[in-house]
N, C-alpha and C positions, 0 to 999 in steps of 0.2 A: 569509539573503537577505530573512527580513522586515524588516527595518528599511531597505533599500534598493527595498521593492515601493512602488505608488503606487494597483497597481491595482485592491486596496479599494475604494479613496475611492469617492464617489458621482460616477461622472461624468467617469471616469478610466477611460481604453482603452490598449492596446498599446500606441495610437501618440503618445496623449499623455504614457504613462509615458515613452516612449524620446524623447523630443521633450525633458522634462525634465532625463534622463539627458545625453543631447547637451549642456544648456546648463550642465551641470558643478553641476545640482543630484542630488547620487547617493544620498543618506541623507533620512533624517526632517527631521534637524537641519540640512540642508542648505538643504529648505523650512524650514524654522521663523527662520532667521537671517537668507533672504534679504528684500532690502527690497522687493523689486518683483518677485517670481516671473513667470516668463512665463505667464501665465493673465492670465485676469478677475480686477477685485478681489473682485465676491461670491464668485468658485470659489475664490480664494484663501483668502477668509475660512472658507469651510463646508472647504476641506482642511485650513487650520491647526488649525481644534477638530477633524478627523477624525485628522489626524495628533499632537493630543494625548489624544485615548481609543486611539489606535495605542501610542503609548507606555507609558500605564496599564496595559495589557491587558498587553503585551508584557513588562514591569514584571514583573507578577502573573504570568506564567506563563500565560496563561488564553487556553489554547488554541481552544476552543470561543467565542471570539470574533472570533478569524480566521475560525475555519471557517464560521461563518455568512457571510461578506462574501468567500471565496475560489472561485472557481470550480471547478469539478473537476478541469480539464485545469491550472490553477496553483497545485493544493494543495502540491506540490512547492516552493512555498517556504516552508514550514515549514521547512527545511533551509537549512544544516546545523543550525541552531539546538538541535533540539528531534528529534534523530537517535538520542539517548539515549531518548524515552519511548517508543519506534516499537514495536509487536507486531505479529508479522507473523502472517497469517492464510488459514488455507486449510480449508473443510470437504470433504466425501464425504457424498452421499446414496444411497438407494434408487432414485431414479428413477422414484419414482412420482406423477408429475402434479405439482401446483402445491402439493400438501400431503405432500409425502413427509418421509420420518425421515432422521434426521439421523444418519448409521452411523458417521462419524471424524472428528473434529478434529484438527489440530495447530495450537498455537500457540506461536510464537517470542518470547520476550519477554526482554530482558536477560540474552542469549546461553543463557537455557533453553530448551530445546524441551519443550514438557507435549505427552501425546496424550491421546484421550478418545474412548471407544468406546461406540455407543447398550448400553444393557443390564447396562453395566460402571462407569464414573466421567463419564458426561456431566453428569454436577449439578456438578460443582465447575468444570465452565468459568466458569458465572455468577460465580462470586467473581474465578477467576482473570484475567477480561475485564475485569473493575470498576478495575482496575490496571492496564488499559492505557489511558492516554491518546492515544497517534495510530496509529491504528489504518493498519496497510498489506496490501493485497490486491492480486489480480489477477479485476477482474469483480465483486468482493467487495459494491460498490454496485447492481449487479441483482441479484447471484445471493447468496452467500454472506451477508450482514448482511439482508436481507429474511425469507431461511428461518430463521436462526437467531432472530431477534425474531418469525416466523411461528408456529414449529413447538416452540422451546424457551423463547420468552421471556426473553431474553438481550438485553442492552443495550449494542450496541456505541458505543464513542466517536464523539463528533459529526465531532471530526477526523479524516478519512480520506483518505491517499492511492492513489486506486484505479490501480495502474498499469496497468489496458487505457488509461486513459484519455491517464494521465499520457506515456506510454512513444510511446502516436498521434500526438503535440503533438511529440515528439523524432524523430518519422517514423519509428518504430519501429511496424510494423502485424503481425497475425497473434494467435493465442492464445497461452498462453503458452509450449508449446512449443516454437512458433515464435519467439519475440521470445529465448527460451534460447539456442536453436541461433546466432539472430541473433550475442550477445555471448562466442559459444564453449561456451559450456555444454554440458554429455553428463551425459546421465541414466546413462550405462553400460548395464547388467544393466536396467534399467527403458525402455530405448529402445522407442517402439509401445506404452508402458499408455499409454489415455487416462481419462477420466472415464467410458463406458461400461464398459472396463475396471473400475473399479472398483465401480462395478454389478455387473457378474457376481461379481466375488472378493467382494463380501458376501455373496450369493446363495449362494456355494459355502462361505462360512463357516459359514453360516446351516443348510447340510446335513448338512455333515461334520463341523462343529466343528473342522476339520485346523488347529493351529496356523500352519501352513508358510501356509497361505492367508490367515489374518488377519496377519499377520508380512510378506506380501505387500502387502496394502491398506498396512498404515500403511508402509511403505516408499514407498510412492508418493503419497501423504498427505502425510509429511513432505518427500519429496522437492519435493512445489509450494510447500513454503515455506521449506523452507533455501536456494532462490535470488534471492528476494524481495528481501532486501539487497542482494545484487550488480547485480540489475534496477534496483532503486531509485538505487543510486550510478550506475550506466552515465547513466540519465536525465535525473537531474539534472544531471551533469555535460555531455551535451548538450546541452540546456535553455540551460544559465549561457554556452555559447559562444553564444547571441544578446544576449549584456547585456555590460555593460562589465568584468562580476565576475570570470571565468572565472578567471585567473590568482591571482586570492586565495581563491577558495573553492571550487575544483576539490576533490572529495575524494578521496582514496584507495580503491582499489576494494579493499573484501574478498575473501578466498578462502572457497567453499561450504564449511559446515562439515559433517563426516561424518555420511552418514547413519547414526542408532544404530540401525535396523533395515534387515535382508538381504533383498532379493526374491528367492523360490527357480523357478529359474531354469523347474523344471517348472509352476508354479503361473504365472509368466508366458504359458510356450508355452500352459496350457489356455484361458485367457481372449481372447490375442491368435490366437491359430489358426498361431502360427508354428513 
């Protein structure tokens, strides 16, 4: 979809991208060949060099030059492009204030799932992060990449598709268990954990050391990010039915891939009260 966006440029809205679109300008090279584009000729002129450092960039691979010129609600067209460098991203905190610890990661990255528990292997996310080029979340731009650069010093990629955001823009509203349940999704055995949940099952891991309770957490850890793919393809694919694309670059939705750890069903009921 990046080689058919516009609205980069400097100066370039919704309406003037689809204005273009309509006039059977649909690609980069679209502008570049036409003689007399429907614009001004200075907006013409500052689009053609904007639309030849699009290219370069795009060339290169060199993600983080979109992302500086993409808004948050159209990071989504880095897709499908660039669907291969995606890591999908979900932490767990303590709950403590604005400086709290950072108790589980999971992160998705070319169909591996890594976890990372404070106390245990949280050091090696820093490497394993440095290798993900587009970073995907839910929230991940308030919450999730602020604490982890806050609390651990972790540098997530500039490119980010945050899909509270993304998911808004496809009238898709709610957190994320909601925008799940929205596209069919069942957490099963993990129905009712939320994020305060998981506050307590550290809290309770923290006392007991009970396996079944941390084996709990990362099941629900993982669980917010092995649906992240399928969230992300549902969106996009709504998205591309406002543009003229939809028929060519509709993608294929994934199936959630298993969760490699069990929530035990009693460590549920003591967190949730059910």
């Amino acid at each position: 979809m990046l080689g058919r966006t516009f609205l980069h440029l400097p100066g370039v809205g919704p309406k003037s991208e689809a204005a273009l679109w309509a006039a059977g300008i649909r690609t980069w090279e679209d502008f570049l060949a036409h003689p007399a584009p429907p614009v001004g000729a200075g907006k013409a002129a500052l689009m053609r060099e904007g639309l030849l450092e699009s290219q370069a960039a795009l060339a290169a691979d060199d993600l983080d030059w979109f992302a500086a010129r993409l808004r948050t609600a159209t990071a989504w067209r880095f897709l499908p492009r660039f669907l291969h460098h995606a890591g999908y991203l979900d932490i767990e905190t303590d709950g403590t204030g604005s400086h709290p610890t950072v108790t589980a990661v999971s992160l998705l990255h070319q169909g591996r799932l890594t976890t990372y528990v404070h106390g245990r292997d949280m050091d090696r996310l820093h490497e394993d992060l440095a290798r993900v080029r587009l970073l995907v979340s839910f929230n991940g731009a308030c919450f999730d990449v602020p604490i982890l650069e806050r609390m651990l010093g972790a540098r997530a990629p500039r490119a980010h598709v945050d899909l509270r955001f993304v998911l808004r823009a496809a009238g898709v509203r709610g957190g994320l268990k909601a925008c799940e349940r929205h596209f069919g999704l069942n957490r099963r055995e993990l129905d009712g954990v939320d994020g305060w949940c998981a506050v307590l099952l550290w809290r309770l891991w923290r006392r007991t050391r009970d396996q079944r309770v941390l084996e709990t957490l990362l099941a629900y850890n993982a669980a917010d990010v092995l649906g992240l793919e399928v969230l992300l393809v549902h969106a996009v694919n709504e998205l591309l039915l406002a543009t003229p694309f939809a028929a060519e670059l509709t993608l294929p939705v994934p199936r959630v891939a298993p969760n490699p750890f069990r929530a035990d069903p009693e460590m549920v009921r003591a967190v949730t009260g059910g």
